[in-house]
C-alpha positions, -999 to +999 in steps of 0.1 A: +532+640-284+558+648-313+595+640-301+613+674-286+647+669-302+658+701-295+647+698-259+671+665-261+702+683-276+699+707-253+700+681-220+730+665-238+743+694-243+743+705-204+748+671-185+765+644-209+792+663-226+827+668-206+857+682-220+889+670-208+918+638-224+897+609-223+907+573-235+875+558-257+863+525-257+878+522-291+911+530-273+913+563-293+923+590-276+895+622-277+895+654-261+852+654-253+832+627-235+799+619-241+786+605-209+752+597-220+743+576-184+743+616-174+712+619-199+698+584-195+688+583-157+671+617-154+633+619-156+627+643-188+656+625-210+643+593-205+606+606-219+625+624-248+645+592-255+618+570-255+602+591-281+634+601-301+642+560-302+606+555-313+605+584-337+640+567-356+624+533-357+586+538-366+592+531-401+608+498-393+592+462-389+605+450-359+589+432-324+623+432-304+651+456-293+682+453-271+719+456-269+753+452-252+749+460-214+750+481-200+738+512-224+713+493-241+697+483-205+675+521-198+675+525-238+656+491-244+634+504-211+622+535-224+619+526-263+595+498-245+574+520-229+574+547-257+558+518-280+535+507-249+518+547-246+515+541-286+496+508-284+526+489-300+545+459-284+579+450-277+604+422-262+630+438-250+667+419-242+700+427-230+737+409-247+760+397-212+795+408-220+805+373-213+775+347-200+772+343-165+788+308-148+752+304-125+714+304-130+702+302-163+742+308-176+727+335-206+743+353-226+711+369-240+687+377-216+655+386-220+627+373-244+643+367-280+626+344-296+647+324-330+634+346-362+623+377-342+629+409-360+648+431-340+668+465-338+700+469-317+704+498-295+730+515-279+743+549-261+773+562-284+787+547-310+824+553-321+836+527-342+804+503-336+826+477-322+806+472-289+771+470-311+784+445-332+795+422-304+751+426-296+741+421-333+763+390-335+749+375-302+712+385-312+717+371-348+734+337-332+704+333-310+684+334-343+669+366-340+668+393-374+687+421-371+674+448-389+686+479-381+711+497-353+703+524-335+722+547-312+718+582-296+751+597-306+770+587-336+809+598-332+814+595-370+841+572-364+832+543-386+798+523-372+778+538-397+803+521-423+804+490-402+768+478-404+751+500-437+744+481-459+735+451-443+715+473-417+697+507-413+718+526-392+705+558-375+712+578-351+695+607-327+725+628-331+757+630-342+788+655-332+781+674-353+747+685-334+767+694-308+793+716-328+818+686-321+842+671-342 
């Protein structure tokens, strides 16, 4: 099946965006809210993110994916099973804001294995702050970051923050939504 981006904007569109003062996690200060958990938990998103995340990447050489919790958690989920119904694998893990004080006391959890090529995902990206805080914590477990990918891209400086190093893409931007 061919990803539906239309069918995508158009959910984004209707559940994730709200209008009203809202503080980012950048600390700036924005008039729209793009609550993408309103997209990322409902039944016909997740398909169409799945394939839109797969659709971004297909080009890439990769065997891993995973970000910051806890965005990347349902994104690393569904790109997984978008490469499983294409016969392709994937490891998927999750970055711990700060590594737990029991168990296994991880900061990276999941299966990331020291030279693993992998692409960091996340929800919306403003400044790319909380993505780089994933591709440092993947790259210090030994992992290859190769490219970072998010749904929504604010135009707010991530794209500058990781290109060149990394291919930076994104689903949509505001733009898409007739945002600024």
């Amino acid at each position: 099946m061919a990803f539906n981006r239309k069918r995508l904007q158009e959910l984004f569109a209707s559940r994730a965006i709200l209008h009203g003062d809202f503080t980012l996690a950048s600390g700036k200060k924005s008039s729209f809210y793009i609550n993408s958990k309103l997209v990322m938990f409902h039944a016909e998103s997740v398909a169409l993110i799945g394939e839109g995340l797969q659709d971004l990447a297909r080009d890439l050489d990769f065997s891993g994916a995973g970000g910051l919790e806890v965005g990347a958690l349902p994104l690393t989920a569904t790109l997984a099973m978008a490469r499983h119904a294409k016969g392709l694998t994937l490891e998927g893990f999750f970055v711990r804001k700060q590594a737990k004080d029991h168990g296994s006391k991880q900061r990276v959890e999941g299966v990331l294995m020291p030279g693993s090529r992998v692409i960091i995902v996340d929800d919306v990206l403003s400044t790319g702050t909380s993505a780089k805080l994933a591709v440092d914590a993947a790259e210090d477990a030994g992992a290859v970051v190769v490219a970072v990918i998010c749904l929504v891209d604010r135009k707010a400086g991530a794209r500058e923050l990781f290109e060149p190093k990394y291919v930076f893409r994104s689903i949509f931007t505001l733009s898409d939504f007739g945002l600024k």
